[in-house]
C-alpha positions as CSV (number, residue, x, y, z in Angstrom):
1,X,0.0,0.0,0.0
2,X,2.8,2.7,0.3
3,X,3.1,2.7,-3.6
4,X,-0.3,4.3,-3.3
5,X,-0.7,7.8,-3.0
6,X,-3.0,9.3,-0.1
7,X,-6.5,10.4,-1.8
8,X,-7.6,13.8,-0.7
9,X,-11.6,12.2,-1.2
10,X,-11.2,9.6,1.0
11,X,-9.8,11.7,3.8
12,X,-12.5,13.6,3.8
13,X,-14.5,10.8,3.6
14,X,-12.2,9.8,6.8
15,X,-13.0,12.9,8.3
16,X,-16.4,13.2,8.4
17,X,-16.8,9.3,9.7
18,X,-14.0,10.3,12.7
19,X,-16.0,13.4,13.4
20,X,-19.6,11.3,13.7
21,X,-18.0,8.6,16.0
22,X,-16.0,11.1,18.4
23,X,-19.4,13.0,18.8
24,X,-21.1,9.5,20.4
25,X,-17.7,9.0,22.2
26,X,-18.1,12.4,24.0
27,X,-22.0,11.9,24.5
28,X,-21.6,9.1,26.9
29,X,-17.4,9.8,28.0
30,X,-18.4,11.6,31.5
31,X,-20.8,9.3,32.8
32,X,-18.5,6.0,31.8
33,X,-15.5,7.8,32.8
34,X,-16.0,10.4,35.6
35,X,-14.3,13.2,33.9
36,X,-15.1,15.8,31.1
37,X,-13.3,14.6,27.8
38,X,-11.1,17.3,26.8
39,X,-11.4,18.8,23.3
40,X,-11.5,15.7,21.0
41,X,-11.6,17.5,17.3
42,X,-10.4,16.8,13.6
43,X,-9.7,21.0,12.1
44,X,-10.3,21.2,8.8
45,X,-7.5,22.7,6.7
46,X,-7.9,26.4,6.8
47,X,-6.2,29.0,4.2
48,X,-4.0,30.1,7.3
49,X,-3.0,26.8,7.2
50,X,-2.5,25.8,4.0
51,X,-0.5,28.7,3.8
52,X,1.7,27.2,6.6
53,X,1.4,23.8,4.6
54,X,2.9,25.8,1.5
55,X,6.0,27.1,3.8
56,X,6.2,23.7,5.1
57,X,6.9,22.5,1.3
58,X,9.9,25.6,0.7
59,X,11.8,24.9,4.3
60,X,12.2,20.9,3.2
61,X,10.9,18.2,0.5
62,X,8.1,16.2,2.4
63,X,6.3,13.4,1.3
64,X,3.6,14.2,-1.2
65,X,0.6,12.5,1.1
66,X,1.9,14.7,3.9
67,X,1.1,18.0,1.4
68,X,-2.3,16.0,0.8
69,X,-2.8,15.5,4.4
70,X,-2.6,19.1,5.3
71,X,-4.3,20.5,2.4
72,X,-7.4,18.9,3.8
73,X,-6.6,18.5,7.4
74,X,-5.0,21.5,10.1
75,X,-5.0,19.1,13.1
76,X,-6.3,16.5,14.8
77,X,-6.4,16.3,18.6
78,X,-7.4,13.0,20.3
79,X,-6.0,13.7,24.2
80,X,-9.4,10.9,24.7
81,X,-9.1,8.3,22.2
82,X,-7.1,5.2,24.1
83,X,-3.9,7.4,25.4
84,X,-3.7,10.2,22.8
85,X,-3.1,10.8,19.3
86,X,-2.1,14.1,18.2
87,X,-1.5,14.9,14.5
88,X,0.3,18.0,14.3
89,X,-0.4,21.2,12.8
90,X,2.2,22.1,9.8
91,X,3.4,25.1,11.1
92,X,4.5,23.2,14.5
93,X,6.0,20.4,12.0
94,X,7.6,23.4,10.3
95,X,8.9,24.4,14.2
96,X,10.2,21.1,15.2
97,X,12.1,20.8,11.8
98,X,14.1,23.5,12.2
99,X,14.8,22.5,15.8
100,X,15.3,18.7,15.4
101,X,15.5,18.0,11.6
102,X,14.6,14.6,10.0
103,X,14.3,11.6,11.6
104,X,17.3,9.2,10.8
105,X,15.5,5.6,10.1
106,X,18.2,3.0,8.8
107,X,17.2,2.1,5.5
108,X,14.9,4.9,4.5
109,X,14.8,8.0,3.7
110,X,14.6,11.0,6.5
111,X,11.3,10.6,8.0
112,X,9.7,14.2,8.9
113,X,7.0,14.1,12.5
114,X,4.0,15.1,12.1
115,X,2.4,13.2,15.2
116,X,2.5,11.9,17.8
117,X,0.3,10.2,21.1
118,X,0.0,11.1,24.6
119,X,2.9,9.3,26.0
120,X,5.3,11.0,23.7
121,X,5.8,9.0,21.3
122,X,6.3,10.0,17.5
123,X,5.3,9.4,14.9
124,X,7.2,10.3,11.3
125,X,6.4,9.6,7.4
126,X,9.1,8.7,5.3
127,X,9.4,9.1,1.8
128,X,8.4,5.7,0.8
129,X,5.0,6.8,2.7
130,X,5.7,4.3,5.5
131,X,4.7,5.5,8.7
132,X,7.8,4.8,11.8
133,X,6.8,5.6,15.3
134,X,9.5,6.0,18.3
135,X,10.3,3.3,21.0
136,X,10.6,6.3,23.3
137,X,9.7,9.7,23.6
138,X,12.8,11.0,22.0
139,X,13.4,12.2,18.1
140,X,16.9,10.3,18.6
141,X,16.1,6.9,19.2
142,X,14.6,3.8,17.6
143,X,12.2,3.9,15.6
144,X,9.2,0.7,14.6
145,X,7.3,0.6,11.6
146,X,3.7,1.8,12.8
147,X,1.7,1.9,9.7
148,X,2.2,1.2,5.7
149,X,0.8,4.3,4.7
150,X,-0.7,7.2,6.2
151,X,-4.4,5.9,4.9
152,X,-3.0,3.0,7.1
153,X,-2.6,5.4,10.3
154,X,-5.8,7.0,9.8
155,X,-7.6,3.7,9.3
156,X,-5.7,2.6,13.2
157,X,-7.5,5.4,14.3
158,X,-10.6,5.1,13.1
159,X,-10.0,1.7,14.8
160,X,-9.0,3.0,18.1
161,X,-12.2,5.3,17.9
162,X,-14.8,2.6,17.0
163,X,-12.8,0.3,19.9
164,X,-13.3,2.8,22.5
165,X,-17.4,3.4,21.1
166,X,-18.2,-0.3,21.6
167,X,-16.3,-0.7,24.7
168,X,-18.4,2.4,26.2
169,X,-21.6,0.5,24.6
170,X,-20.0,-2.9,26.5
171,X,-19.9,-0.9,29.8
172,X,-23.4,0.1,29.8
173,X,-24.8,-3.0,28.6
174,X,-22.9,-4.7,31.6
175,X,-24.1,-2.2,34.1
């Protein structure tokens, strides 16, 4: 699947499904969990932040389905979905760049973050499209194949999403 390129249709396709199931997960998240969720959202690219996409492209080459990503997606913010998942906004990918370059994966080519989850760990696409995320929460350590693709990342959380629903659905039906 990383020979295939990332389809702006389908992720907005994606987008619209992840927005649906994360407004059921909220519904019900204080009463099964005890706490407020925090702000669960997928933004929408923006021209602010295609503009930042577009500086993003003239301070280093990134993967094409990274451009694709952004010019249909500013951020998405998941601190409730199992322990986190945060896909970054460009211009903070454009920030950590400068201040940490490319990721150095042995036998690809630099990998650029552009997410990561709520114990720190990153996540960067390579050129191939394959998606490596860190043992640790360091940009200087090992780094484990996460995903074939970034369709393949968005489809794990999609996953992750429509776990946490039916678990929540589980929890009442157990009560």
């Amino acid at each position: 699947m990383a020979d295939e390129r990332l389809d702006a249709e389908w992720l907005r396709a994606w987008c619209e499904q992840a927005d649906a199931g994360l407004a059921k997960l909220m519904k019900s998240f204080e009463a099964r969990y005890g706490f407020e969720p925090g702000s669960n959202v997928v933004v929408l690219a923006s021209e602010a932040s295609r503009h930042a996409t577009d500086s993003l492209v003239d301070l280093t080459p990134i993967p094409s389905d990274l451009t694709t990503m952004y010019w249909v997606i500013d951020e998405v913010s998941l601190p409730d979905v199992e322990n986190g998942y945060f896909v970054h906004p460009a211009s903070l990918v454009a920030d950590h760049f400068r201040e940490y370059g490319a990721v150095r994966i042995d036998g690809e080519e630099p990998a650029l973050v552009f997410a990561s989850d709520g114990g720190g760990h990153l996540f960067a696409l390579a050129g191939s499209g394959r998606i490596w995320r860190s043992t640790t929460a360091s940009w200087f350590d090992q780094f484990d194949l996460a995903a074939g693709s970034l369709q393949e990342f968005f489809e794990g959380l999609s996953r992750q999403i429509t776990d946490q629903l039916g678990q929540l659905v589980e929890g009442w039906a157990g009560a």
